[in-house]
Every structure is written in structure tokens, then in C-alpha cells.
py3Dmol code that shows the C-alpha trace and the ligand (Angstrom):
import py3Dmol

protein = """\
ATOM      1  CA  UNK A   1    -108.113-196.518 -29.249  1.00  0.00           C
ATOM      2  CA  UNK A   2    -109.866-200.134 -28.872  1.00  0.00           C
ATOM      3  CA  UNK A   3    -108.343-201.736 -25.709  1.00  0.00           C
ATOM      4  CA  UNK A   4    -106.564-205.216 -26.265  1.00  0.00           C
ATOM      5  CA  UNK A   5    -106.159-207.241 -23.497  1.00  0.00           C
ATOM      6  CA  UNK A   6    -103.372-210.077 -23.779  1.00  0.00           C
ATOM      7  CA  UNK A   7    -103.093-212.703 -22.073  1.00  0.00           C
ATOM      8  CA  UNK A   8     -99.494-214.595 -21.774  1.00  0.00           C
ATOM      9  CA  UNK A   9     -98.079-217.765 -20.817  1.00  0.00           C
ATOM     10  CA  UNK A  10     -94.773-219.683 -21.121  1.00  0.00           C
ATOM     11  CA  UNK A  11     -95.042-220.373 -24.722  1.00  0.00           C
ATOM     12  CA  UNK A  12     -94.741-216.861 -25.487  1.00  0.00           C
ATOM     13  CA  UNK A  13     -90.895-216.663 -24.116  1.00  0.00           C
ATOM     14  CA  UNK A  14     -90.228-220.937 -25.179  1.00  0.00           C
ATOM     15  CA  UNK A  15     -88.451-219.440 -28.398  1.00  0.00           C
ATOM     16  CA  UNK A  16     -86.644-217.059 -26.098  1.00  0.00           C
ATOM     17  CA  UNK A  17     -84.879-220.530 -24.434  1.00  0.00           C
ATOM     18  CA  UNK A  18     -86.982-220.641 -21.638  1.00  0.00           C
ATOM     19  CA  UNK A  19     -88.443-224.108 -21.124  1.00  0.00           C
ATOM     20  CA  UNK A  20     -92.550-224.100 -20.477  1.00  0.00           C
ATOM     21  CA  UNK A  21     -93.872-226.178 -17.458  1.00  0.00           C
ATOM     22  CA  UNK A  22     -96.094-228.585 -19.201  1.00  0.00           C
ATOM     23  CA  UNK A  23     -93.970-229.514 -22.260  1.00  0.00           C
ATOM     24  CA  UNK A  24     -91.069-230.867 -19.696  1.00  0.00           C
ATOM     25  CA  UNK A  25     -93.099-233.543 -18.014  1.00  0.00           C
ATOM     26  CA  UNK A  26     -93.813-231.840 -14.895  1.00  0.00           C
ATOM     27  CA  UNK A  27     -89.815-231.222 -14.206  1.00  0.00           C
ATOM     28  CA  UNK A  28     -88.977-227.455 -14.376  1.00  0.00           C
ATOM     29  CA  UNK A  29     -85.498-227.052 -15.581  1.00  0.00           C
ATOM     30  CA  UNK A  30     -85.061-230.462 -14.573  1.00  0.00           C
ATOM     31  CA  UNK A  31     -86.148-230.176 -10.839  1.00  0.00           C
ATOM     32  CA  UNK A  32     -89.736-231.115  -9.490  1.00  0.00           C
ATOM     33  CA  UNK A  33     -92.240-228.198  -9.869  1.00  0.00           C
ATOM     34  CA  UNK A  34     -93.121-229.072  -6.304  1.00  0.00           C
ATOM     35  CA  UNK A  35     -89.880-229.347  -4.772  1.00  0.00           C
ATOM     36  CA  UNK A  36     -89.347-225.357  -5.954  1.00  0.00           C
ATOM     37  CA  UNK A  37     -92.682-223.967  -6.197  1.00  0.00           C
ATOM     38  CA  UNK A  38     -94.741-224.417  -3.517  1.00  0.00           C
ATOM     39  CA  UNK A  39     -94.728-223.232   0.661  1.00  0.00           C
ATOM     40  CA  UNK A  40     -94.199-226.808   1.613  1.00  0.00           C
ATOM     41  CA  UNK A  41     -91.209-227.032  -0.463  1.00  0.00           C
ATOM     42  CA  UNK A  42     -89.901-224.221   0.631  1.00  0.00           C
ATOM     43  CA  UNK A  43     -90.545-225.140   4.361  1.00  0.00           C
ATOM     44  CA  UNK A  44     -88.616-228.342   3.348  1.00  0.00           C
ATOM     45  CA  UNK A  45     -85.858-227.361   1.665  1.00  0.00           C
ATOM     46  CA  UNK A  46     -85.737-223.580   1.683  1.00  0.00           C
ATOM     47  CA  UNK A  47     -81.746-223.282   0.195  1.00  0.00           C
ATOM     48  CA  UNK A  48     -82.824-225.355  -2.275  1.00  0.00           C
ATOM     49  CA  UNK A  49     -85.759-223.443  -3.266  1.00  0.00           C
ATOM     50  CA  UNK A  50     -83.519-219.913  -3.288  1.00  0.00           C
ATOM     51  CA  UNK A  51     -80.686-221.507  -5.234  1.00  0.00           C
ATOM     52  CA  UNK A  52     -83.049-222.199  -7.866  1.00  0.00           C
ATOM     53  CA  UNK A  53     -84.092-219.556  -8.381  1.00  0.00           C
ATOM     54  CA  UNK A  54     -80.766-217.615  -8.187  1.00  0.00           C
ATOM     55  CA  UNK A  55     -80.162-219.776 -11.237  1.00  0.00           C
ATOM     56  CA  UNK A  56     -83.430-218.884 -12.775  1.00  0.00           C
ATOM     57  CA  UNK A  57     -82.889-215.138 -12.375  1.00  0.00           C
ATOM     58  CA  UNK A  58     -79.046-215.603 -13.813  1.00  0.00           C
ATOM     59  CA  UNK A  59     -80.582-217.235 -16.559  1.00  0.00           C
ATOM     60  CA  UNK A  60     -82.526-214.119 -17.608  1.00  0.00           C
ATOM     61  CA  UNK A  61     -79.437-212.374 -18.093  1.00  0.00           C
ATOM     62  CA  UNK A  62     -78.751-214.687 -21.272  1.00  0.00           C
ATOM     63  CA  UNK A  63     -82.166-214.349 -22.823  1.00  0.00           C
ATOM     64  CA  UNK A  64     -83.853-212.272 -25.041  1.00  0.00           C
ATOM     65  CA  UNK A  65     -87.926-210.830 -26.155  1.00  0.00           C
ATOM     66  CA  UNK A  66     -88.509-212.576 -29.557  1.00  0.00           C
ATOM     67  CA  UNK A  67     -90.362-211.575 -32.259  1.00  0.00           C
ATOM     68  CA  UNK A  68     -93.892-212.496 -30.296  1.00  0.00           C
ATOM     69  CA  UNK A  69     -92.831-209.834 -27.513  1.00  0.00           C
ATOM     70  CA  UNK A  70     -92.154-207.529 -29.863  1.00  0.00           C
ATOM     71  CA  UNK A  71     -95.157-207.611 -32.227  1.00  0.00           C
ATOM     72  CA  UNK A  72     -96.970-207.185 -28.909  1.00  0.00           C
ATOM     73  CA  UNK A  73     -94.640-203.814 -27.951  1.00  0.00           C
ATOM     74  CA  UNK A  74     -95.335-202.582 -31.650  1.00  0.00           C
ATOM     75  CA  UNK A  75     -99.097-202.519 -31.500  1.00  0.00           C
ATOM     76  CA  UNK A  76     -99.172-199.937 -28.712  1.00  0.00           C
ATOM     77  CA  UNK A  77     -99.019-197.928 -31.775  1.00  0.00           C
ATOM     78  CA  UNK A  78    -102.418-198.872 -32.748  1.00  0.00           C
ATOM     79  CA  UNK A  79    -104.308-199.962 -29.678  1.00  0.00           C
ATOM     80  CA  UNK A  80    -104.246-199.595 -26.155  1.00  0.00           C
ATOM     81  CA  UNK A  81    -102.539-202.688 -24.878  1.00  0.00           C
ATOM     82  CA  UNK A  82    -102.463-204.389 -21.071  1.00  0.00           C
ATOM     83  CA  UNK A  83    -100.592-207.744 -21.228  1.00  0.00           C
ATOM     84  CA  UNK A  84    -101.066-210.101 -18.230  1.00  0.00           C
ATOM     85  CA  UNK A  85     -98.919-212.590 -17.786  1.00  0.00           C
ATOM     86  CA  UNK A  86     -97.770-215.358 -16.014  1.00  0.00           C
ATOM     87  CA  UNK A  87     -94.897-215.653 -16.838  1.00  0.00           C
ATOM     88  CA  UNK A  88     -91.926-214.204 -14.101  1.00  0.00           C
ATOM     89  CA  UNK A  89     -89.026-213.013 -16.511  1.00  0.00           C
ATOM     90  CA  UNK A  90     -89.127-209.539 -17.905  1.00  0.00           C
ATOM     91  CA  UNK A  91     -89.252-210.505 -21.647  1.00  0.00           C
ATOM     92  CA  UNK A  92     -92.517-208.188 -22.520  1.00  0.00           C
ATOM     93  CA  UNK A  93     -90.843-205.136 -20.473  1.00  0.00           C
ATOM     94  CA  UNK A  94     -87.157-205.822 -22.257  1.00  0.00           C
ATOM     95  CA  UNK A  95     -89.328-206.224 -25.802  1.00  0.00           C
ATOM     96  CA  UNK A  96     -91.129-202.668 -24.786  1.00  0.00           C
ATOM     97  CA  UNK A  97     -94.242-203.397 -23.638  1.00  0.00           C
ATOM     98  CA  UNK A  98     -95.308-200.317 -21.297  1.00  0.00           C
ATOM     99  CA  UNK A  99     -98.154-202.569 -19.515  1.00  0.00           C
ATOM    100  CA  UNK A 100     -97.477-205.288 -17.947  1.00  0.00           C
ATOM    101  CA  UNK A 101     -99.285-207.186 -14.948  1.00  0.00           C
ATOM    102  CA  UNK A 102     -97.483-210.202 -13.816  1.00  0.00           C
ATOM    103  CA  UNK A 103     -99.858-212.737 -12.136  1.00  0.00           C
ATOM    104  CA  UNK A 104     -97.510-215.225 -10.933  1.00  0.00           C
ATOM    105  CA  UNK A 105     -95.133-212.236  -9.647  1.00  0.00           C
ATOM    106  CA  UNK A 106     -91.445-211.619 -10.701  1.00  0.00           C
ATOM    107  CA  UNK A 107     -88.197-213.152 -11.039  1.00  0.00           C
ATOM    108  CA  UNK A 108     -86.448-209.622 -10.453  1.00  0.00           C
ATOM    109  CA  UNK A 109     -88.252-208.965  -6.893  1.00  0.00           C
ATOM    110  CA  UNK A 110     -88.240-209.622  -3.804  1.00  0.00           C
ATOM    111  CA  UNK A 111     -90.120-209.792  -0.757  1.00  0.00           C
ATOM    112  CA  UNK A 112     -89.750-211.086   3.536  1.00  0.00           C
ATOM    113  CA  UNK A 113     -91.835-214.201   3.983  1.00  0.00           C
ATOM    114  CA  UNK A 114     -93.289-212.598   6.719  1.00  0.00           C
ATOM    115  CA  UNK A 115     -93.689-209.193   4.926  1.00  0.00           C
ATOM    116  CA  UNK A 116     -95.520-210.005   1.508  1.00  0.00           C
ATOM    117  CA  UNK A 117     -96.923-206.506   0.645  1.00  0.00           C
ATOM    118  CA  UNK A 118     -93.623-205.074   1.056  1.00  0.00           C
ATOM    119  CA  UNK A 119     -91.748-206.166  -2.947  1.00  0.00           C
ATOM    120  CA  UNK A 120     -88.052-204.973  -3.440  1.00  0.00           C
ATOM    121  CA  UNK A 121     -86.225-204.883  -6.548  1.00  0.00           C
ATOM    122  CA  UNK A 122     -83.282-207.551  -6.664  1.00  0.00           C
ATOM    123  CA  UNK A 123     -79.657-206.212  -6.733  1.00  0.00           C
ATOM    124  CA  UNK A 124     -78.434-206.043 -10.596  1.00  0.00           C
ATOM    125  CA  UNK A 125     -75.031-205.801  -9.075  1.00  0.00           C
ATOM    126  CA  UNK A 126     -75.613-208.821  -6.294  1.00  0.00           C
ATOM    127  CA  UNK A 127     -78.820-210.532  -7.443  1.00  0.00           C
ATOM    128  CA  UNK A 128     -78.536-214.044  -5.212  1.00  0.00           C
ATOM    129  CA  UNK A 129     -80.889-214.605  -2.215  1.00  0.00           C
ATOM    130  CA  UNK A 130     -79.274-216.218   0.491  1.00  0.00           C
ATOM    131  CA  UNK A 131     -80.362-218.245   3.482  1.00  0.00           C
ATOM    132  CA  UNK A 132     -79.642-215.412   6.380  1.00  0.00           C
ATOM    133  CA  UNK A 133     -80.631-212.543   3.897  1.00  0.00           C
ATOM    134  CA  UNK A 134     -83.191-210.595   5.299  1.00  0.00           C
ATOM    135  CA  UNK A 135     -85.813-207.829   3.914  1.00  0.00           C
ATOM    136  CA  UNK A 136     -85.318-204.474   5.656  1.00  0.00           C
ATOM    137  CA  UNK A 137     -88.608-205.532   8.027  1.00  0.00           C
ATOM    138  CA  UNK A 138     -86.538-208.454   9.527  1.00  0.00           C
ATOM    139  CA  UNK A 139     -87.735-211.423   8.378  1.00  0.00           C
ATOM    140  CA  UNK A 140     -85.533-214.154   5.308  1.00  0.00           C
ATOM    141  CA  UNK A 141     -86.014-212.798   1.857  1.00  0.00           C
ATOM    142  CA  UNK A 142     -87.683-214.990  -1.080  1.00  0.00           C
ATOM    143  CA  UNK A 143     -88.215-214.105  -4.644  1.00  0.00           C
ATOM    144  CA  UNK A 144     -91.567-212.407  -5.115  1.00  0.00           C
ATOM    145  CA  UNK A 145     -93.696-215.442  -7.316  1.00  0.00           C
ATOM    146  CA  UNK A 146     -96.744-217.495  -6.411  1.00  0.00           C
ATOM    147  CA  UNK A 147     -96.608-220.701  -5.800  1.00  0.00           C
ATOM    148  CA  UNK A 148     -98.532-223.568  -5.799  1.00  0.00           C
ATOM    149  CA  UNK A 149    -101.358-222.962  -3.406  1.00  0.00           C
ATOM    150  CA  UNK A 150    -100.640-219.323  -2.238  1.00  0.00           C
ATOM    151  CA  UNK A 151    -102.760-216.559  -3.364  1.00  0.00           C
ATOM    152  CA  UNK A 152    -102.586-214.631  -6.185  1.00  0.00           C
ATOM    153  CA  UNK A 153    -103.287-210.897  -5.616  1.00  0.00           C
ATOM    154  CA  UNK A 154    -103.271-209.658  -9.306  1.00  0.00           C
ATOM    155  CA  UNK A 155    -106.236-211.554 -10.059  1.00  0.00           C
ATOM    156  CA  UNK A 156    -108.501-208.794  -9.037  1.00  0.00           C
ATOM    157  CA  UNK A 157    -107.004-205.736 -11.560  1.00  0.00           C
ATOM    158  CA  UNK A 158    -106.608-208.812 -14.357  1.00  0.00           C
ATOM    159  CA  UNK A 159    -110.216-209.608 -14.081  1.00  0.00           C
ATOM    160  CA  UNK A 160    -111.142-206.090 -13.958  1.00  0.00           C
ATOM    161  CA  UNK A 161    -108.713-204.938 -17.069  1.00  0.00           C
ATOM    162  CA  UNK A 162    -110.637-208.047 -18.872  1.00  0.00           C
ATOM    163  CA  UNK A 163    -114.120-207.203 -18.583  1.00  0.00           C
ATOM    164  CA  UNK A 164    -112.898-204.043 -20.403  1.00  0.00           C
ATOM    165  CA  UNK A 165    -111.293-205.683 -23.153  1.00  0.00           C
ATOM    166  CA  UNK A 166    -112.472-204.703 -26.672  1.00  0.00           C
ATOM    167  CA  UNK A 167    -110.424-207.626 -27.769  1.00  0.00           C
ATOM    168  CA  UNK A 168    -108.724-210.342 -26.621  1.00  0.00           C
ATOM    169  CA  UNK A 169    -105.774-212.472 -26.877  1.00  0.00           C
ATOM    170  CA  UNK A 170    -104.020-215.564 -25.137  1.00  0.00           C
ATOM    171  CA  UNK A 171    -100.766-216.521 -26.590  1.00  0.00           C
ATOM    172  CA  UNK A 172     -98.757-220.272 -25.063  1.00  0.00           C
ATOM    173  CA  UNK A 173    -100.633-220.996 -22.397  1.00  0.00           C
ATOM    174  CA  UNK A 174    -102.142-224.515 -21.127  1.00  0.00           C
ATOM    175  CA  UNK A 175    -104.742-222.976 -20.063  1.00  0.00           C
ATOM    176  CA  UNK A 176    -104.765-225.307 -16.924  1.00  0.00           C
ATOM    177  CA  UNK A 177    -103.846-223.545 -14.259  1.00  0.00           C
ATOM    178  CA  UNK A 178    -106.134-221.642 -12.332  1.00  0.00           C
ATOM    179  CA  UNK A 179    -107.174-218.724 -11.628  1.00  0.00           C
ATOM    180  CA  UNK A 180    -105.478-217.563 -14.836  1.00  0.00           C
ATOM    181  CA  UNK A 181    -107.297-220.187 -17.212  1.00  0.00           C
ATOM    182  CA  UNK A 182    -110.279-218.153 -15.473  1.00  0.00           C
ATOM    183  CA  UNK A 183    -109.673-215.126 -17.147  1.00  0.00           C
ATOM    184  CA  UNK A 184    -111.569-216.265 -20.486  1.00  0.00           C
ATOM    185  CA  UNK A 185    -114.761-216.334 -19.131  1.00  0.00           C
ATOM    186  CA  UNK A 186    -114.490-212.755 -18.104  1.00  0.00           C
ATOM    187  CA  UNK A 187    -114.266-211.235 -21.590  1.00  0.00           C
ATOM    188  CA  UNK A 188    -117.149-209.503 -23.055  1.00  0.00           C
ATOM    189  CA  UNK A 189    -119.611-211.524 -24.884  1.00  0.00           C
ATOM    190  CA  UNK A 190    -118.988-209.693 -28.007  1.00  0.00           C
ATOM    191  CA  UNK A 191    -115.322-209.292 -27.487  1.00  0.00           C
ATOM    192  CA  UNK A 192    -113.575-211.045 -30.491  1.00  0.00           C
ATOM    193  CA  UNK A 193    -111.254-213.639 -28.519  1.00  0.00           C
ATOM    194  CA  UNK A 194    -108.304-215.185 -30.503  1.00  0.00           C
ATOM    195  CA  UNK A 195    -105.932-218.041 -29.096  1.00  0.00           C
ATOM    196  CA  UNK A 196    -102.187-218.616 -30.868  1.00  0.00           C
ATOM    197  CA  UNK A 197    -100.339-222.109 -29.378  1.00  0.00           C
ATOM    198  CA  UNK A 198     -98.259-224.568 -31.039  1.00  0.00           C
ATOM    199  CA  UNK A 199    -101.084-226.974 -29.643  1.00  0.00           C
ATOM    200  CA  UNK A 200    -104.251-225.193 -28.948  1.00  0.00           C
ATOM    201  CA  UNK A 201    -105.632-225.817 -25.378  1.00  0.00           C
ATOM    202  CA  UNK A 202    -109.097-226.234 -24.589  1.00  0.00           C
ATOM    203  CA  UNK A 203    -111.408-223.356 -24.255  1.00  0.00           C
ATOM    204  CA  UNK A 204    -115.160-223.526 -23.904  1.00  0.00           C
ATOM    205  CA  UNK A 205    -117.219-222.705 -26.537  1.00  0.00           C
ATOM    206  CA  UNK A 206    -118.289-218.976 -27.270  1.00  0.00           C
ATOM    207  CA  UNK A 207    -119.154-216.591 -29.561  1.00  0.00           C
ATOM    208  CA  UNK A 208    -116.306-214.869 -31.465  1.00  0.00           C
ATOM    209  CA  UNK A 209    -113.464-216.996 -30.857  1.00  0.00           C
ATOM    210  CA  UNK A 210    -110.736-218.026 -33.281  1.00  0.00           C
ATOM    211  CA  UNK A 211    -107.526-220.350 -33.201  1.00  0.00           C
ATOM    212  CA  UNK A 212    -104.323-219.764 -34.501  1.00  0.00           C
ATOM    213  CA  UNK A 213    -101.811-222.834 -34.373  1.00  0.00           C
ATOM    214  CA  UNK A 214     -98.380-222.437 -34.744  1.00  0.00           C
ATOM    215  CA  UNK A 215     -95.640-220.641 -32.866  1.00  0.00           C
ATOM    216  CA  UNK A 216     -95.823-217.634 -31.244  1.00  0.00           C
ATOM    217  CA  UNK A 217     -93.199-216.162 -33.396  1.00  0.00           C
ATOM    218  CA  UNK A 218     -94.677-216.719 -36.501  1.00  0.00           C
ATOM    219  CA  UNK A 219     -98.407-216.430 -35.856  1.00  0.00           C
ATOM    220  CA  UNK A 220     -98.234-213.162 -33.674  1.00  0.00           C
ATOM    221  CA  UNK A 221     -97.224-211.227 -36.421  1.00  0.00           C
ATOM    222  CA  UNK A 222    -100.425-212.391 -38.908  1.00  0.00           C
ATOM    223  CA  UNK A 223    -102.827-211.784 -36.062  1.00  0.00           C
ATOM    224  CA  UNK A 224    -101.692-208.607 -35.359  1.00  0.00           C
ATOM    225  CA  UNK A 225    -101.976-207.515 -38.834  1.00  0.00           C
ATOM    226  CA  UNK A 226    -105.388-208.927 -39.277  1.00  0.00           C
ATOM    227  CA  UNK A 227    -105.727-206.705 -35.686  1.00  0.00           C
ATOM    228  CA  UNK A 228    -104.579-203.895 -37.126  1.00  0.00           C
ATOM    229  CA  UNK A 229    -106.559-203.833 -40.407  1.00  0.00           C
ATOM    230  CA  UNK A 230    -109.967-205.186 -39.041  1.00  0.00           C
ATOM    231  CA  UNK A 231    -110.247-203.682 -35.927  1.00  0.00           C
ATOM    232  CA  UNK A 232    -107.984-200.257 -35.735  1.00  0.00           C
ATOM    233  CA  UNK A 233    -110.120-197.544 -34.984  1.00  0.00           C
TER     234      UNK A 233
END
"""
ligand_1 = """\
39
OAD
P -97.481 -224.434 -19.900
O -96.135 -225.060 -19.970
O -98.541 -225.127 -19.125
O -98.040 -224.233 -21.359
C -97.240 -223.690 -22.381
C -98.085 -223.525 -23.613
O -97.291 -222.908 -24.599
C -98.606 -224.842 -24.191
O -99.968 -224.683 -24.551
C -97.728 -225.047 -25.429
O -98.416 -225.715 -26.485
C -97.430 -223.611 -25.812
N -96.200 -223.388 -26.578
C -94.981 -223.965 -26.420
N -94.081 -223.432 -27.266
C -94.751 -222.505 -28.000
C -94.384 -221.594 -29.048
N -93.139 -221.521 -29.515
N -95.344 -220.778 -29.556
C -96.620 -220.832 -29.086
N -97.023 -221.657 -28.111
C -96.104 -222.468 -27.561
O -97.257 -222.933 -19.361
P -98.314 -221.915 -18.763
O -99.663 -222.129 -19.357
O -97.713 -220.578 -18.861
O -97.292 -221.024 -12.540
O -98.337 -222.367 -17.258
C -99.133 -221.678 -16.352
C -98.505 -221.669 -14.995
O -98.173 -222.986 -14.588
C -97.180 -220.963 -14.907
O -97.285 -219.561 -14.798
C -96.587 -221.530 -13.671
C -96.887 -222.976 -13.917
O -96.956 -223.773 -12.849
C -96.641 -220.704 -11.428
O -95.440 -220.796 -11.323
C -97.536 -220.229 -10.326
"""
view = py3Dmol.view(width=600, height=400)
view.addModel(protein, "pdb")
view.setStyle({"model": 0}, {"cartoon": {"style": "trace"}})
view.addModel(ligand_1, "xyz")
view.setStyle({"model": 1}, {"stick": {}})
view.zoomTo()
view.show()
């Protein structure tokens, strides 16, 4: 099986109901992506910072995989498929993707600020962090996502799975933040690379590469057809 490497970003869930970061004019769910996603926010306001995302995990409970998530899920059938994303709900998992490496970590974990290697699952039954909660090393629990400025393990496997990708993807993402936006320029040279947004970001120019505009939901499924019937071993 040919080995497709996907890469995700918040467009890919938008038709799920969850708002992306750059289409809200730098407010996340209405509160400043600074106030709630970086250490100095945190240091600032650190209630805050959990309560959001106590809301953000909550949220998840009301949303769904779409169609995208799911055309990605169906073509394990034909190829073998690692999705990184950076996105931190479980929308590829709960669509049945088997793959998945989260770059920008995971709204369902959690970690101790002063114990980052050691990642919990959250509580189904009592899934709010509080100020006072504490990981079973001692030290306050946050959720388990980068933020601004901190650094992002994953990016060592992603880069490796991508210099091993017989083909590549990127579905709704900016593109802009880094290291993830990165990941493009590790694909084979001969790797066909093709790009689906509702407004297509910028990527340098390069042999084999081909844009899809539209949404997620309706473009996936063409591509992965083409996929299937050009490239299926
Ligand atoms: P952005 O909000 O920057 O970009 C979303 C992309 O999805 C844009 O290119 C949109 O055009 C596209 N889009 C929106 N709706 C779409 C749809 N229905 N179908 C297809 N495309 C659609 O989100 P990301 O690129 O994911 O990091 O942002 C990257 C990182 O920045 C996030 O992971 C987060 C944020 O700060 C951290 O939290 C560390």
C-alpha cells in the first residue's frame, strides 16, 4: 500500500462548528488567542486559561467528524494513512481514523506543568481542570496543548512520517504557523502534493503540486477518488 501522509488544520473540523483561528480575527471563540494560549497568559491569568478550556473540551461533546473526516477514515481501505494534525479535538479518531499524531496536543489530556512527559486522559465522568487540581506527581494540572512559544515535541515523528510520504495532503490550514507550515518542504521531491482550502494559502513552488478550492466537505471526497483511481496500488 502507497503511504499518504495528511496533513490537517482547523478548516478540516470548521463544518463540524468549530471556529478556525484565522477566520475570527485573531479572537478564539471570542477571547484573545494570547490571553488563552500562551505561558505568559497562563502565568497571568491561569483560571482563566483552565476555564476556557473546560468550555472548549465541553464543547466537543456537541460536535461531530464530517464528511472530510470521514473520507479520510474510508481510505485506510486503500492506502496506508498517518494524519497529523493540529488540530486538539478528536474529530479524525471519532470519524475512524486509526492514525493520528496531534501536533498541537489534545483537548482530552492532561498533564502537571511541572511534569510535561507525564499526559493523562481527562475524566469523561468529571472532565473540568481546576485551580488546586493536581497531576498524581504534585504539581497544578493543565490541558495537554502547545502554546504559543512552547515546544512542540511531535515535530520530530511528523517530519519523519513525511519524508516517507508517497503522497501528500494538507486540508484547512493557513499554513502560517510554524513548525507545522514546515512540514511541506519535507515531502519527497516526487511526492504528488495536493492542497484543499476554501482559500488556498501560500505554498512555495514545486514540482507535483495541485490545488483544490472549496470546502473540505465537498472537495475531500473528489480528491480521494482521483487518489484512489490514479494512485491505488
Ligand atoms: P487557521 O484558522 O489559521 O486556518 C484555517 C484554514 O482553513 C484557512 O486556510 C481557511 O481558508 C480554511 N478553511 C476554513 N473553512 C474551511 C472549510 N470548510 N473547508 C476547507 N478549508 C476551510 O487554522 P490552522 O491553520 O489550523 O495552534 O492554524 C494553525 C494553528 O494556529 C492552530 O493549530 C493553532 C493556531 O494558533 C495552536 O494552538 C498551537
Amino acid at each position: 500500500m502507497k503511504k499518504l501522509v495528511v496533513l490537517t488544520g482547523a478548516g478540516v473540523s470548521a463544518e463540524s462548528g468549530i471556529q478556525t483561528f484565522r477566520d475570527s480575527d485573531g479572537l478564539w471563540e471570542g477571547h484573545d488567542v494570547m490571553q488563552v494560549a500562551s505561558p505568559e497568559g497562563w502565568q497571568k491569568n491561569p483560571a482563566l486559561v483552565l476555564d476556557f478550556y473546560n468550555q472548549r473540551r465541553k464543547n466537543l461533546l456537541s460536535v461531530k467528524p464530517n464528511k472530510a473526516h470521514k473520507t479520510l477514515a474510508a481510505l485506510e481501505a486503500h492506502f496506508e494513512v498517518v494524519i497529523i494534525t493540529q488540530n486538539i479535538d478528536n474529530l479524525h479518531e471519532l470519524g475512524g481514523s486509526t492514525n493520528v499524531l496531534h501536533l498541537h496536543g489534545e483537548l482530552l489530556k492532561i498533564r502537571g506543568v511541572e511534569h510535561p512527559n507525564h499526559i493523562y486522559d481527562s475524566d469523561p465522568q468529571n472532565p473540568d481542570i481546576l485551580l488546586g487540581d493536581l497531576c498524581p506527581n504534585g504539581s497544578q494540572l493543565r490541558p495537554h496543548i502547545v502554546w504559543f512559544g512552547e515546544a512542540v515535541p511531535m515535530i520530530e515523528p511528523a517530519i519523519e512520517v513525511v519524508e516517507t510520504a508517497d503522497l501528500f495532503m494538507v486540508v484547512g490550514t493557513s499554513l502560517v504557523v510554524y513548525p507545522a507550515a514546515g512540514l511541506v518542504e519535507y515531502t519527497p521531491k516526487n511526492t504528488p502534493k495536493f492542497i484543499i482550502d476554501k482559500s488556498v494559502p501560500y505554498v512555495s513552488p514545486q514540482q507535483n503540486l495541485y490545488f483544490y478550492e472549496g470546502k473540505a466537505t465537498e472537495m475531500l471526497p473528489q480528491v480521494a477518488e482521483e487518489l484512489i483511481s490514479k494512485y491505488k496500488n
